[in-house]
PyMOL CGO cylinders between C-alpha atoms (Angstrom):
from pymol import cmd
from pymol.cgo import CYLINDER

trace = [
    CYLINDER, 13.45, 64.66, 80.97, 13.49, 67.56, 78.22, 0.3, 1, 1, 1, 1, 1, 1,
    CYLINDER, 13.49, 67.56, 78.22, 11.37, 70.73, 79.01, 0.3, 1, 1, 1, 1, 1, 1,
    CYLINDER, 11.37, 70.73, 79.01, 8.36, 71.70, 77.09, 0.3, 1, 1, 1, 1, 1, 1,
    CYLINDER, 8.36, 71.70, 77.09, 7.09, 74.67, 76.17, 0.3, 1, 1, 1, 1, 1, 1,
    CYLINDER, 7.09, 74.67, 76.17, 3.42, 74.26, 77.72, 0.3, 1, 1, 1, 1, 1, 1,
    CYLINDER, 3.42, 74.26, 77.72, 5.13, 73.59, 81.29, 0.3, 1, 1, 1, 1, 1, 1,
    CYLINDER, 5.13, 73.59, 81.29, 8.72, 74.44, 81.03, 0.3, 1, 1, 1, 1, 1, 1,
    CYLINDER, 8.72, 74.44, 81.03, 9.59, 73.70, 84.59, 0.3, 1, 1, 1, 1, 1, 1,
    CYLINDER, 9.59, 73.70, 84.59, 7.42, 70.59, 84.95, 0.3, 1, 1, 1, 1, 1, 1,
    CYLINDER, 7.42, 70.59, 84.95, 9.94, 68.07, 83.78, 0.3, 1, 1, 1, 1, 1, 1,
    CYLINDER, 9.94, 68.07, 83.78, 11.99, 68.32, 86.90, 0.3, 1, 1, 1, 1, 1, 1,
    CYLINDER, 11.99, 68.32, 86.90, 9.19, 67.34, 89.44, 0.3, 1, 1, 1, 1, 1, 1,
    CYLINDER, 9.19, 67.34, 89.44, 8.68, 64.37, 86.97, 0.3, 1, 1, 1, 1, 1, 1,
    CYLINDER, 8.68, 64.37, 86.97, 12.33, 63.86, 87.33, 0.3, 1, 1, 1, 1, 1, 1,
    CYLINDER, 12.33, 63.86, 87.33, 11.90, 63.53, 91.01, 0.3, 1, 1, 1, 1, 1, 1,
    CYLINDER, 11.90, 63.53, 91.01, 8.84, 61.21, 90.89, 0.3, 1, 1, 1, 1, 1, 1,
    CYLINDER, 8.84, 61.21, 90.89, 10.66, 59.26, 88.67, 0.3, 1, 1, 1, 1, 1, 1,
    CYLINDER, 10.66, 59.26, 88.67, 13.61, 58.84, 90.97, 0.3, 1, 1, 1, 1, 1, 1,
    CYLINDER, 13.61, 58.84, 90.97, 11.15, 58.13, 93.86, 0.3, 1, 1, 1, 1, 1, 1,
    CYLINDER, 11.15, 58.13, 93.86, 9.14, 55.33, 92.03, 0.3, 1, 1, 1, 1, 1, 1,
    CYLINDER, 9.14, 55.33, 92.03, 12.52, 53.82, 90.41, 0.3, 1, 1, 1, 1, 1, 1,
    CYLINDER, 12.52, 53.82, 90.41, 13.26, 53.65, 94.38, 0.3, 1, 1, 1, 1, 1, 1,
    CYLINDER, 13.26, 53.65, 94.38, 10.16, 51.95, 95.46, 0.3, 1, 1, 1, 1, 1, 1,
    CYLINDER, 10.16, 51.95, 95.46, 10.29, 49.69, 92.73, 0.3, 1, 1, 1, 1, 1, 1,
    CYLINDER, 10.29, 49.69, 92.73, 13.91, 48.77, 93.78, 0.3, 1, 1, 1, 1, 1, 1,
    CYLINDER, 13.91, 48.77, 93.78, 13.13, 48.31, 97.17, 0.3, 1, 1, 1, 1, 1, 1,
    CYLINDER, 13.13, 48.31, 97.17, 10.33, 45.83, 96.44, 0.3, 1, 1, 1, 1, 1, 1,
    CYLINDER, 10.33, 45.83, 96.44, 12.41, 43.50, 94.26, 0.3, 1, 1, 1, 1, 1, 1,
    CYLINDER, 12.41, 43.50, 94.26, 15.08, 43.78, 96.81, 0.3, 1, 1, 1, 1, 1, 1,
    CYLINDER, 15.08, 43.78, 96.81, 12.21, 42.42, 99.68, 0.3, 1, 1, 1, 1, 1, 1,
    CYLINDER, 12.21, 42.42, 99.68, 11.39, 39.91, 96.92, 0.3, 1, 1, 1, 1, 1, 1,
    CYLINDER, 11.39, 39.91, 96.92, 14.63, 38.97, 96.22, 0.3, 1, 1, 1, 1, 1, 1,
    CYLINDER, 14.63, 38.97, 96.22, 15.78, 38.10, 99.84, 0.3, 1, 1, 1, 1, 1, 1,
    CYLINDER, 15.78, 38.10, 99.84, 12.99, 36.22, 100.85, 0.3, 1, 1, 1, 1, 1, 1,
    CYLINDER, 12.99, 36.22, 100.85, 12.46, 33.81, 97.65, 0.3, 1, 1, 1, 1, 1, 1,
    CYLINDER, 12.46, 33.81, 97.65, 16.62, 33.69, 97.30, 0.3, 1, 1, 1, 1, 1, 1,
    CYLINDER, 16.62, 33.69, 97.30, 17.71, 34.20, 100.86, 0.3, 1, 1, 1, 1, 1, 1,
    CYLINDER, 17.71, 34.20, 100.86, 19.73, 37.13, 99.82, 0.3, 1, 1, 1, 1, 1, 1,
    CYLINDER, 19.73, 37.13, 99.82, 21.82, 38.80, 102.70, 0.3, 1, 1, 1, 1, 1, 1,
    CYLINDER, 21.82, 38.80, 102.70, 22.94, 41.81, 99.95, 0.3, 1, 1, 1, 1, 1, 1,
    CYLINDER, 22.94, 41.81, 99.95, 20.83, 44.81, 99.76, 0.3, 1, 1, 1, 1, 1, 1,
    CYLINDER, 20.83, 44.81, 99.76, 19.67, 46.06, 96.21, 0.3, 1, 1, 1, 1, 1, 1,
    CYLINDER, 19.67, 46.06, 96.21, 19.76, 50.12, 95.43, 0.3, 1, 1, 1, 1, 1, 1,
    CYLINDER, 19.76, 50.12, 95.43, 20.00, 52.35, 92.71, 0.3, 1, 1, 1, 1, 1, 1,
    CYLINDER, 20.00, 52.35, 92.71, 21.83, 55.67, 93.33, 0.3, 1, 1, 1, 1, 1, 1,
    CYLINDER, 21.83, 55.67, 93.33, 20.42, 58.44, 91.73, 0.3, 1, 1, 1, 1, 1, 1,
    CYLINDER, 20.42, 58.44, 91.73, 21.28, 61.86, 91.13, 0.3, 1, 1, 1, 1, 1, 1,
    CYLINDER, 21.28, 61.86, 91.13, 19.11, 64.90, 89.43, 0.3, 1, 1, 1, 1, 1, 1,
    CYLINDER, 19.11, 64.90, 89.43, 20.57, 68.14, 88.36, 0.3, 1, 1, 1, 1, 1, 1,
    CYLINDER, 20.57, 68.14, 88.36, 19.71, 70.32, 85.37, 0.3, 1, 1, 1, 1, 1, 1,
    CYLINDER, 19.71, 70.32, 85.37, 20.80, 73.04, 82.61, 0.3, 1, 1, 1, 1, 1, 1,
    CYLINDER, 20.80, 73.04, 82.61, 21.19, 73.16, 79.15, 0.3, 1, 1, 1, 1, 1, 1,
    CYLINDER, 21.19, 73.16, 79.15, 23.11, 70.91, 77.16, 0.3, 1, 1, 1, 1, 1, 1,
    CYLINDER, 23.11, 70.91, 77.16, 23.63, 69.97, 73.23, 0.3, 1, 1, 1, 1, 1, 1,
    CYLINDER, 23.63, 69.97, 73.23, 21.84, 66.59, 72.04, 0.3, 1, 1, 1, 1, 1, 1,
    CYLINDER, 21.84, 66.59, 72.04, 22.25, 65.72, 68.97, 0.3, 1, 1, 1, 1, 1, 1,
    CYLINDER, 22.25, 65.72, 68.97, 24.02, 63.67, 65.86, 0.3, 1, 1, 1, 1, 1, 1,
    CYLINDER, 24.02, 63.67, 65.86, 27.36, 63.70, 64.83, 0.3, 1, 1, 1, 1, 1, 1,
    CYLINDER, 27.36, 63.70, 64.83, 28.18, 61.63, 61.66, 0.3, 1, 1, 1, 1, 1, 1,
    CYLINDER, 28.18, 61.63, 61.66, 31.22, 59.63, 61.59, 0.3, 1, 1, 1, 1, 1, 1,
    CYLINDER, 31.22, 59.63, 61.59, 32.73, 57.10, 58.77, 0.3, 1, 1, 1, 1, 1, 1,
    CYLINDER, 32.73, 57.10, 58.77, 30.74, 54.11, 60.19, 0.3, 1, 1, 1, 1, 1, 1,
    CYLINDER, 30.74, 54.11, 60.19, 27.35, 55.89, 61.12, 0.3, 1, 1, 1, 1, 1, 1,
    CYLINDER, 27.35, 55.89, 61.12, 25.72, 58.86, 62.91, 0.3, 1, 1, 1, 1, 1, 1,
    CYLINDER, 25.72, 58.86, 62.91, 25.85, 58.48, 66.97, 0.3, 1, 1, 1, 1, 1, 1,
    CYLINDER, 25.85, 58.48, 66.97, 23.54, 60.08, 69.01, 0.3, 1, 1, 1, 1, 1, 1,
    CYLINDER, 23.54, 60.08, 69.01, 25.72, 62.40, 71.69, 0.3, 1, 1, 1, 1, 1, 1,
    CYLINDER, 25.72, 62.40, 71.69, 25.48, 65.11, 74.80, 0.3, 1, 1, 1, 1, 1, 1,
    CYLINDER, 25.48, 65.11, 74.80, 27.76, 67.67, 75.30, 0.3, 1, 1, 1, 1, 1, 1,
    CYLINDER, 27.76, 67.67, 75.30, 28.00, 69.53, 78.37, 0.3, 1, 1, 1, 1, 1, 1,
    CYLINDER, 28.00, 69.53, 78.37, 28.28, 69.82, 82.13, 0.3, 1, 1, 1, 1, 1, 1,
    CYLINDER, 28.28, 69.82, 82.13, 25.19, 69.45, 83.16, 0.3, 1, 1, 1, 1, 1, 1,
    CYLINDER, 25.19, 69.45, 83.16, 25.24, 65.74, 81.91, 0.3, 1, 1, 1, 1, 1, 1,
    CYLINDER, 25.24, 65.74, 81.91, 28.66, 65.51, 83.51, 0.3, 1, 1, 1, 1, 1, 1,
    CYLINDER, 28.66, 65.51, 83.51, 27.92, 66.65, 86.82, 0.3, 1, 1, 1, 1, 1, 1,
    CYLINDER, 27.92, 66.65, 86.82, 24.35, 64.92, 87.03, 0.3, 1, 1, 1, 1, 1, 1,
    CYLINDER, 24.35, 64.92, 87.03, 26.44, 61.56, 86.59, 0.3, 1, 1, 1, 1, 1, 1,
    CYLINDER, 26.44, 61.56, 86.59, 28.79, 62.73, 89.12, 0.3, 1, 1, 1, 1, 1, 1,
    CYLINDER, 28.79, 62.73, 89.12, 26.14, 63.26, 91.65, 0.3, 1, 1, 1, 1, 1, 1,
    CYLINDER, 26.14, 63.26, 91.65, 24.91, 60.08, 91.11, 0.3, 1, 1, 1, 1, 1, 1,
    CYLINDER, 24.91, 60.08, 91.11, 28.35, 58.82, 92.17, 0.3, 1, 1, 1, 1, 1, 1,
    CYLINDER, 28.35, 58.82, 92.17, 28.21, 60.68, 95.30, 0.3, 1, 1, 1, 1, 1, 1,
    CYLINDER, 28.21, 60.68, 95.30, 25.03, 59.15, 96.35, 0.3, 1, 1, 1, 1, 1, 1,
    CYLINDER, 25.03, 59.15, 96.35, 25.03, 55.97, 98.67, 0.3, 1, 1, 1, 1, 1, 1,
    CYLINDER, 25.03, 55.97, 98.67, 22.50, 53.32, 99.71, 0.3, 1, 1, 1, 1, 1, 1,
    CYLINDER, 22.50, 53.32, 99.71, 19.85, 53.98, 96.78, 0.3, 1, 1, 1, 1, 1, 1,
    CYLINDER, 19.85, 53.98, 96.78, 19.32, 57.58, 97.91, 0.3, 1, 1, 1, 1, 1, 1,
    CYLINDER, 19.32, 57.58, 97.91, 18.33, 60.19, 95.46, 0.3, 1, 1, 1, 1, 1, 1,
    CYLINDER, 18.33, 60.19, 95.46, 20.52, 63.26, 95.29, 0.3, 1, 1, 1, 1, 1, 1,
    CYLINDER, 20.52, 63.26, 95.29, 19.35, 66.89, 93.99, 0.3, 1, 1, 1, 1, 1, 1,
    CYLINDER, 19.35, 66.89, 93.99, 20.91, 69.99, 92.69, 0.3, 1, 1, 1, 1, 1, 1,
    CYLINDER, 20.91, 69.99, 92.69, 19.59, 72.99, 94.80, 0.3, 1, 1, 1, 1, 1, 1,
    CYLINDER, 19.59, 72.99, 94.80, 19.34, 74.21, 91.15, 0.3, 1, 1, 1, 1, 1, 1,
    CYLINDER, 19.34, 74.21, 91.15, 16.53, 71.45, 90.45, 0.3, 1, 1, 1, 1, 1, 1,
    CYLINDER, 16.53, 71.45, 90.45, 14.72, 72.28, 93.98, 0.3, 1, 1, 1, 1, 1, 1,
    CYLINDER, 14.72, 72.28, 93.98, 14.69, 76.17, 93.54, 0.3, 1, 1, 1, 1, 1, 1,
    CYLINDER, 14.69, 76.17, 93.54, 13.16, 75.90, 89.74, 0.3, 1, 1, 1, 1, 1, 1,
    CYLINDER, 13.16, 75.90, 89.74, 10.54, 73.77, 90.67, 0.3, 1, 1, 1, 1, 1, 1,
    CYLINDER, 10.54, 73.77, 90.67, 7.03, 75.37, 90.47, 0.3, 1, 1, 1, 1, 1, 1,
    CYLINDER, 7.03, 75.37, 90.47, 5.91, 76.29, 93.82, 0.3, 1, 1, 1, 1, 1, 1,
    CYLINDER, 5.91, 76.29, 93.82, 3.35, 73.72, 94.77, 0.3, 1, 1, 1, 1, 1, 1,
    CYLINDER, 3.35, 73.72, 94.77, 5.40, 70.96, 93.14, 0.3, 1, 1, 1, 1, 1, 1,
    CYLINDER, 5.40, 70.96, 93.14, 8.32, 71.98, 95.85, 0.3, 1, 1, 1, 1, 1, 1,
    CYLINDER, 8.32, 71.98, 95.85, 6.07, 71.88, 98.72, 0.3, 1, 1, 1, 1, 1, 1,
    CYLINDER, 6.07, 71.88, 98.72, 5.80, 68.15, 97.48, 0.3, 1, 1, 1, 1, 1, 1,
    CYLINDER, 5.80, 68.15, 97.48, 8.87, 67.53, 98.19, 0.3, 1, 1, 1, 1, 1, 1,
    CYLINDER, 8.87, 67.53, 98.19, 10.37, 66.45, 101.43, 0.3, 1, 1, 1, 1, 1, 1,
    CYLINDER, 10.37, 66.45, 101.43, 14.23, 67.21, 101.42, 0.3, 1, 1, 1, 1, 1, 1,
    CYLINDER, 14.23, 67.21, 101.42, 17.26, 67.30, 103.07, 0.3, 1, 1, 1, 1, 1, 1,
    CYLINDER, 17.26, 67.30, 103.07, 20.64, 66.85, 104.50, 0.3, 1, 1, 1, 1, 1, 1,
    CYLINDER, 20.64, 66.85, 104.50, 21.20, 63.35, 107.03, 0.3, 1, 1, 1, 1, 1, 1,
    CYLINDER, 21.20, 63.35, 107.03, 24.42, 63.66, 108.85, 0.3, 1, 1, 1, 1, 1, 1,
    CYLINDER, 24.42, 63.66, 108.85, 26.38, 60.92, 111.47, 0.3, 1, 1, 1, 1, 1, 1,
    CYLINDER, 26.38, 60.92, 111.47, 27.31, 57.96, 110.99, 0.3, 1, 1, 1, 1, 1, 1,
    CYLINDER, 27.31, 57.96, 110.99, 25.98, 56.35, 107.65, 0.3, 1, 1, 1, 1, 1, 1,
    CYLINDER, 25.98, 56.35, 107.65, 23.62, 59.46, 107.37, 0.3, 1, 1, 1, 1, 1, 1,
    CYLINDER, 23.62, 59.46, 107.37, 22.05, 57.57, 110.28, 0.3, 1, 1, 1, 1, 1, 1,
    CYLINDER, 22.05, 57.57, 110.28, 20.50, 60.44, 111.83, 0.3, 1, 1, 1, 1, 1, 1,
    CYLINDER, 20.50, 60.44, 111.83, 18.73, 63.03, 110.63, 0.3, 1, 1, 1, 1, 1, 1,
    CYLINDER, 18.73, 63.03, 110.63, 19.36, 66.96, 111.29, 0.3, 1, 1, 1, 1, 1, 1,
    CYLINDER, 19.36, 66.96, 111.29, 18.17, 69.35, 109.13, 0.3, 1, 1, 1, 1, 1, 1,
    CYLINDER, 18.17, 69.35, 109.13, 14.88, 69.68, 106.30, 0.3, 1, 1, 1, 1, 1, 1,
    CYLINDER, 14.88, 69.68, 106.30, 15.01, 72.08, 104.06, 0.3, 1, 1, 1, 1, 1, 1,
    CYLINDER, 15.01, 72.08, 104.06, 18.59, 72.54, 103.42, 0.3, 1, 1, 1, 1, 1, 1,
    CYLINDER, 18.59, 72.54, 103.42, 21.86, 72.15, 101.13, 0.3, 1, 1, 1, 1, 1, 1,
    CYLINDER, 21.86, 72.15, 101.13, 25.10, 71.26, 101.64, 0.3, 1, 1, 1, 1, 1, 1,
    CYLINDER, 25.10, 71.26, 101.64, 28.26, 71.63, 99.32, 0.3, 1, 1, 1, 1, 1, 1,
    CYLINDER, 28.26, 71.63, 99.32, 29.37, 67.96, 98.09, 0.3, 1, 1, 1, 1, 1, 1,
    CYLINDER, 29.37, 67.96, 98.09, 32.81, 69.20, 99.76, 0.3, 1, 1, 1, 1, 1, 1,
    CYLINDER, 32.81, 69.20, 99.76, 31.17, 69.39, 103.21, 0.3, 1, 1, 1, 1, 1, 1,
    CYLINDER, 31.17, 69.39, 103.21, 29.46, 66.38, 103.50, 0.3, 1, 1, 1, 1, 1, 1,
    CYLINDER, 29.46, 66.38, 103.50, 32.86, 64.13, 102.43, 0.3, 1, 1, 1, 1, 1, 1,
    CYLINDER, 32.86, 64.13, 102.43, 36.47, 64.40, 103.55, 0.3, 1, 1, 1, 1, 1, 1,
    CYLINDER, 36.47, 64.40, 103.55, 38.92, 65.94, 101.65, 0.3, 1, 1, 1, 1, 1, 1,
    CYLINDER, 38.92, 65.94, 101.65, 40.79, 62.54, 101.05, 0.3, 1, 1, 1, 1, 1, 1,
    CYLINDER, 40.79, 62.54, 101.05, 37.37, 60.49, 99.94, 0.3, 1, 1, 1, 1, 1, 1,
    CYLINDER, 37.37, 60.49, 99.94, 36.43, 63.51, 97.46, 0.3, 1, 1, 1, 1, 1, 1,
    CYLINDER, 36.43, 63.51, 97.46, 39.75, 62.78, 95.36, 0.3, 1, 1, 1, 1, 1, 1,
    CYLINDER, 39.75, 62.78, 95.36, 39.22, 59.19, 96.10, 0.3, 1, 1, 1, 1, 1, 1,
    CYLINDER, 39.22, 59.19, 96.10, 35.85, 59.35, 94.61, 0.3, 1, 1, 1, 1, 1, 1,
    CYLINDER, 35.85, 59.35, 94.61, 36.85, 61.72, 92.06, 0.3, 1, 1, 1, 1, 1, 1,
    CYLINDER, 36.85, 61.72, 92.06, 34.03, 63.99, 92.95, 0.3, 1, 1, 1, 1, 1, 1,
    CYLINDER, 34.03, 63.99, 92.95, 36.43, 67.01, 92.78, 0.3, 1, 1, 1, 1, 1, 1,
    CYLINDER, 36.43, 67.01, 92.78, 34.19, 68.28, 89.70, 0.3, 1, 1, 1, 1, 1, 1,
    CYLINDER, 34.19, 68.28, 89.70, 31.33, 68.83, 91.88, 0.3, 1, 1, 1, 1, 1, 1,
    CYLINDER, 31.33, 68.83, 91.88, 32.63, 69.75, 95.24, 0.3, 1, 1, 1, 1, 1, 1,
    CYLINDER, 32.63, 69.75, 95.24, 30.98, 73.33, 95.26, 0.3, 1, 1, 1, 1, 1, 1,
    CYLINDER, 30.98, 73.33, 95.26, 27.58, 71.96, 94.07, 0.3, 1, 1, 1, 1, 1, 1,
    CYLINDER, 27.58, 71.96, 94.07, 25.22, 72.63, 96.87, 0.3, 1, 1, 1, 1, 1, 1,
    CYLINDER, 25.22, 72.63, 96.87, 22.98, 69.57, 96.77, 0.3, 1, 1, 1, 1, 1, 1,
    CYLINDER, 22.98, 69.57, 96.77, 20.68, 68.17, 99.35, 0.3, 1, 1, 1, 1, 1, 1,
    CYLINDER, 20.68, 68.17, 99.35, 18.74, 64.41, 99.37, 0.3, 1, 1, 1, 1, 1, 1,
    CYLINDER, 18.74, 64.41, 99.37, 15.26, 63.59, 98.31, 0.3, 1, 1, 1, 1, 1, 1,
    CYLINDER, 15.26, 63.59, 98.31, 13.65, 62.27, 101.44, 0.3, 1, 1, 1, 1, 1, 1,
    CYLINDER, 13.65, 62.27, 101.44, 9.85, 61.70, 100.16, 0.3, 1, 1, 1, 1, 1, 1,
    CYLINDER, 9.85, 61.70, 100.16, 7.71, 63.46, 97.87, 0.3, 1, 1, 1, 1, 1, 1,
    CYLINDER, 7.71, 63.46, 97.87, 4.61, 63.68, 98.89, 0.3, 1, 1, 1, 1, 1, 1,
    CYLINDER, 4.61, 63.68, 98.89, 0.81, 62.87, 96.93, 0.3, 1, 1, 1, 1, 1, 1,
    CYLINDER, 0.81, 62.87, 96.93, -0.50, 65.89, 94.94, 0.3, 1, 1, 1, 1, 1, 1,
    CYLINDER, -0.50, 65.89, 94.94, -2.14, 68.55, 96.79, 0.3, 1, 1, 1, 1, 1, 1,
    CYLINDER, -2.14, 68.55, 96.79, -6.03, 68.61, 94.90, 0.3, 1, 1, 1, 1, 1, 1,
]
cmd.load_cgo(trace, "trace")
């Protein structure tokens, strides 16, 4: 999702309803899936959203030009979808704080703790990737790269306020 310059800031909440529909859309195939296949495994898509300002474009080489992005932003966004588990939908607090107001309000969002992220304790909050994983599973899971990135999960997002 690239910014433009008639909403500049409007490209992350279509980030996040894009993560939320890919999830719903995931979800129904895997309900589809298990009842015309019998299917005991559960289908999800972990997602992660974070954003900043990176270099797209072309560098020529002997065979061809390849299309290429350079940066941590890209980096860290693919990290963060690492770190997410069971389908759920990860965001940057960057993302959440540069949304425009009414779009935030939208979204429902925060941080599931116990076992599994079975029970829920606290909307409207962050954690650092560090916090919410051990010591031993962030080098296991090579998330070391974005263990200070406060990030928090993307519950719901609600319809548009009219």
């Amino acid at each position: 999702f690239i910014s433009t310059p008639e909403a500049p800031r409007d490209y992350l909440h279509q980030a996040i309803l894009c993560g939320q529909s890919l999830k719903q859309i995931i979800s129904a195939l895997d309900k589809h899936w298990k009842y015309k296949k019998a299917w005991n495994n559960t289908l999800g898509m972990n997602m992660g959203i974070h954003c900043g300002r990176e270099w797209l474009g072309t560098i020529p080489s002997s065979v061809a030009f390849e299309f290429t992005v350079m940066g941590n932003t890209l980096i860290d966004t693919l990290k963060l979808s690492e770190f997410a588990e069971n389908g759920s939908i990860w965001a940057s607090k960057k993302v959440i704080e540069n949304l425009l107001p009414a779009h935030r309000r939208q979204v429902e969002f925060g941080i599931r703790l116990g076992p599994r992220g079975d029970r829920f304790i606290s909307p409207g909050i962050y954690s650092q990737v560090q916090e919410l994983l051990t010591g031993e599973e962030v080098e296991l899971r090579a998330l070391g790269q974005i263990g200070n990135l406060a990030v928090t999960e993307i519950i719901h997002v609600h319809p548009t306020e009219d």
